[in-house]
Residue, then its C-alpha position, 0 to 999 in steps of 0.5 A: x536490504x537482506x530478504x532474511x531480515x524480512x522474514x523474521x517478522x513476515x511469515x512465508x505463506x503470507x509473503x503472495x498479500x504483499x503484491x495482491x494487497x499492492x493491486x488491490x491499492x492500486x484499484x482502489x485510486x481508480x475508484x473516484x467515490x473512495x477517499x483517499x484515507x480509506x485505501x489503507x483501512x480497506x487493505x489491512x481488512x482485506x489482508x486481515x480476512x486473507x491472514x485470518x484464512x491463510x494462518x487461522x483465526x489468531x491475532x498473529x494473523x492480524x499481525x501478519x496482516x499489518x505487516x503485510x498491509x504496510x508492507x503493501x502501503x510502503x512499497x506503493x509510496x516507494x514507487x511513487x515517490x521515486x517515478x513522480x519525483x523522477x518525472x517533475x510531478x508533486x501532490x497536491x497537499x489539498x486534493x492528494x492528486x499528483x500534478x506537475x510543475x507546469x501545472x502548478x506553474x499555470x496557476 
């Protein structure tokens, strides 16, 4: 994928949100009291607070800020899925954890 196409949609200034919401998401799996399903609310709000001080106050800063928070959620499944799948290991549709095949064999 061409980096151009990436910008037509993503302003320049708020390309440094797509790695910091990315660890920020991270964070947020460590943290058992989180459920799962709120990780992607809380970085699109933190990126919105973030676009809204970067670009001001408008709604091409939410804009931005979904762009940038998909961005973010769509590179952190990328990764995942390519490392665990790599490794043998699956998620576990009813907790959402990643368990291996050994695992599941166990059980």
């Amino acid at each position: 994928m061409n980096f151009d196409v990436l910008q037509q949609y993503i302003q320049p200034e708020v390309f440094i949100l797509i790695p910091v919401i990315y660890l920020i998401g991270l964070f947020l799996r460590q943290t058992p009291h989180i459920p799962i399903w709120l990780h992607a609310w809380i970085q699109l709000v933190v990126a919105d607070i973030a676009c809204a001080f970067i670009i001001g106050n408008n709604v091409n800063a939410f804009i931005q800020a979904v762009l940038v928070a998909g961005a973010s959620i769509f590179l952190k499944d990328l990764i995942g899925h390519t490392v665990y799948g790599l490794r043998g290991v699956e998620k576990d549709p009813n907790t959402g954890q990643f368990i291996t095949k050994k695992d599941i064999d166990k059980s």
